[in-house]
C-alpha positions as CSV (number, residue, x, y, z in Angstrom):
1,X,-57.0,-132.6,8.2
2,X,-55.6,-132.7,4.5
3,X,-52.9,-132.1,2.7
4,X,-54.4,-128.5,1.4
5,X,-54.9,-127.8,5.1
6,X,-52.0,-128.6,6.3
7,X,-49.6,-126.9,3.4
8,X,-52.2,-123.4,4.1
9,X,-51.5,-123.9,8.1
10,X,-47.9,-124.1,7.8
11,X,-47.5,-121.2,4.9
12,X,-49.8,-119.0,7.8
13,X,-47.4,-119.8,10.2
14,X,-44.7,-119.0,7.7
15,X,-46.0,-115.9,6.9
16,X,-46.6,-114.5,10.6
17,X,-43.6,-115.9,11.5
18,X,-41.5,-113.7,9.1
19,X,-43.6,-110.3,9.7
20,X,-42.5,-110.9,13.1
21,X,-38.8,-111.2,12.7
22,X,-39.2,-108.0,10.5
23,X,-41.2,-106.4,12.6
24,X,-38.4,-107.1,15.8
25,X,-35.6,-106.2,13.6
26,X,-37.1,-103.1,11.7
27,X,-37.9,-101.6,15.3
28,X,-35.5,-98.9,16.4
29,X,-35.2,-96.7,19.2
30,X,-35.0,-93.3,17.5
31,X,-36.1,-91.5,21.3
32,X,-32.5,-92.7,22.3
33,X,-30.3,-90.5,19.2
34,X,-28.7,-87.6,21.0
35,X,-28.2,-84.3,19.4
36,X,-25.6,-81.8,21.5
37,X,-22.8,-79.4,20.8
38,X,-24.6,-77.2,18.2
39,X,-22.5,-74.3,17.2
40,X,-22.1,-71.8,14.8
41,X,-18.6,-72.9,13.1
42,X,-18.5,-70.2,10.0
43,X,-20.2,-67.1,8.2
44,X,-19.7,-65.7,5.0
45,X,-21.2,-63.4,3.0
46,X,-21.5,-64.1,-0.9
47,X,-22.8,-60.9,-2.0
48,X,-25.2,-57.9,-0.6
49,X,-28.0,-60.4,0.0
50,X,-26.8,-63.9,0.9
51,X,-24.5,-65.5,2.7
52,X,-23.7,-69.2,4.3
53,X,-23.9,-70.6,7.7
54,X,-21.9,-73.4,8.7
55,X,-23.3,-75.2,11.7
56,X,-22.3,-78.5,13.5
57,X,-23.6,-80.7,16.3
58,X,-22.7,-83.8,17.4
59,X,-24.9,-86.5,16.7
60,X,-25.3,-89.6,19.1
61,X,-26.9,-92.5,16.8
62,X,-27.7,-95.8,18.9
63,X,-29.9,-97.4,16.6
64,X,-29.3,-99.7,13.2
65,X,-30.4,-96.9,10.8
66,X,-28.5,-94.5,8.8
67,X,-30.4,-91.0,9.3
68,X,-30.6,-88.4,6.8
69,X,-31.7,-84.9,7.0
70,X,-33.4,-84.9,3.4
71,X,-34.7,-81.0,3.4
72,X,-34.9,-77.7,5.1
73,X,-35.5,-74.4,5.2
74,X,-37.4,-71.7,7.2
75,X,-38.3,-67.7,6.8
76,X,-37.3,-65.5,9.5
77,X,-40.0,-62.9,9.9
78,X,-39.8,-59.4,10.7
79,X,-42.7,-57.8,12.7
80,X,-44.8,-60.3,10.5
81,X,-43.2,-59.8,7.2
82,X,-41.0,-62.4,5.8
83,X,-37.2,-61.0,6.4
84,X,-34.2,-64.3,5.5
85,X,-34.8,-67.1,4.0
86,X,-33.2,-70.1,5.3
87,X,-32.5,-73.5,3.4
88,X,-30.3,-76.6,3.4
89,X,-29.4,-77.1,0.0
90,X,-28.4,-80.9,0.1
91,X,-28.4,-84.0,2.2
92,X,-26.5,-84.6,5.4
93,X,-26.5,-88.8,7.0
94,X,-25.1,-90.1,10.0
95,X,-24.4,-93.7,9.9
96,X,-26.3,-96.5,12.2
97,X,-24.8,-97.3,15.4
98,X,-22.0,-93.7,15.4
99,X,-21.2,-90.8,17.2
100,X,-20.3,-88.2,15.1
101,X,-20.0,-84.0,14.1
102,X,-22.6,-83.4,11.2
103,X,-21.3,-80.3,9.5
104,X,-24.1,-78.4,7.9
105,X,-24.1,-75.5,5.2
106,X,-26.9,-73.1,5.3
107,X,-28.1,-70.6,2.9
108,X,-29.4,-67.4,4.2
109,X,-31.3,-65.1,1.4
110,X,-32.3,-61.7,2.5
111,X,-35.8,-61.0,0.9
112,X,-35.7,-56.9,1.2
113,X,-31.6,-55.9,1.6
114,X,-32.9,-52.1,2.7
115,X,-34.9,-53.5,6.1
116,X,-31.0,-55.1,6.8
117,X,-29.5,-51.7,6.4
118,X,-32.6,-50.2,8.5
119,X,-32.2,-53.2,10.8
120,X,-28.7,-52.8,11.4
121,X,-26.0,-54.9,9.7
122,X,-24.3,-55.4,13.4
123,X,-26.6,-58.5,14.0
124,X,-25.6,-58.1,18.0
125,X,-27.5,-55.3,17.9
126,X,-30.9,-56.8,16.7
127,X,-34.0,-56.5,19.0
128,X,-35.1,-60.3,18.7
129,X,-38.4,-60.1,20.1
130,X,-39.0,-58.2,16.5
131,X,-38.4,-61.6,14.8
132,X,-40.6,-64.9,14.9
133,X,-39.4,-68.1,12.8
134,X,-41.5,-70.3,10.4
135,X,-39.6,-73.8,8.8
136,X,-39.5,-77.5,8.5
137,X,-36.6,-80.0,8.6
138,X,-37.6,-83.7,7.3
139,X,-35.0,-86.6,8.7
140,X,-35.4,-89.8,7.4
141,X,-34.2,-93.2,8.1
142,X,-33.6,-96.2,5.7
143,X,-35.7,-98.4,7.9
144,X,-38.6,-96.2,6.7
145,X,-38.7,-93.5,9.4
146,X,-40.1,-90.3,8.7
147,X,-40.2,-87.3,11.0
148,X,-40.9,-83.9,10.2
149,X,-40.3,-80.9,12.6
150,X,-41.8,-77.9,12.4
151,X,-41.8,-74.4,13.7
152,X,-44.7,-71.7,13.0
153,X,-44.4,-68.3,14.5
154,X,-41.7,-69.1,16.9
155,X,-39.8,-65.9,18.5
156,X,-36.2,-66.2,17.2
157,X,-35.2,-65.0,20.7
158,X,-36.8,-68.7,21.8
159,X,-35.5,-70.8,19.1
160,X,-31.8,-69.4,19.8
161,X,-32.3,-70.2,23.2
162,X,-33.0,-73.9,22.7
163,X,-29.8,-73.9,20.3
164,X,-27.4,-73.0,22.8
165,X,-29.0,-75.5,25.5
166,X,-28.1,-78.5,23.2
């Protein structure tokens, strides 16, 4: 073997031998984060057709990545026609290796103010099963994890559900 071999051999090994010390240390295990306690912490109307939500949840983070919700937003639908728009307007991260409450701030935009007055503005009093829920929230690592949720024509009655289990 020559010299060329030898100096290509040991750069191969070199090379493989970093992409797998990346490889170990850039693997996470995102099925352990934890997401509990979700509760509605504040409402507030800002004029006749918006207002903000604050929400919180605890959020369990096990692994070496800082997570970041990046974007979201959803339309609540009304017998099919789009009724409140939802949106997170900026950024929320929970650090690597943390337990912690995320406090979140949520737009709500009502698309057609006279179906809330025919609706009812006592929310209590809302028939659910009339409502169906269409969105997306993107969380992102800085390890390079991407994740995209999505809901498409979910009842409201169901997705409020879920929220109080966590």
């Amino acid at each position: 073997m020559n010299v060329k071999e030898k100096i290509f051999r040991t750069m191969r090994n070199l090379v493989l031998l970093a992409g797998l010390l990346v490889a170990i240390s850039s693997c996470q295990n995102y099925r352990d984060i934890v997401v509990a306690d979700f509760q509605l912490d504040g409402f507030q109307f800002k004029n006749t057709t918006s207002a903000q939500l604050n929400v919180s949840a605890l959020v369990d983070n096990p692994t070496r990545a800082t997570l970041s919700i990046m974007e979201g937003e959803a339309v609540i639908k009304k017998e099919g026609k789009d009724f409140i728009v939802l949106t997170i307007p900026q950024t929320y991260s929970v650090a690597p290796v943390s337990k912690q409450r995320v406090l979140i701030d949520i737009e709500a935009s009502v698309l057609n103010p006279i179906e809330i007055i025919a609706t009812g503005l006592n929310f209590a009093s809302w028939n659910l099963k009339q409502f169906t829920v269409d969105g997306k929230i993107t969380v992102k690592s800085n390890k390079g994890f991407k994740k995209v949720f999505r809901l498409k024509d979910e009842p409201l009655e169901d997705v409020l559900k879920a929220l109080k289990q966590i």
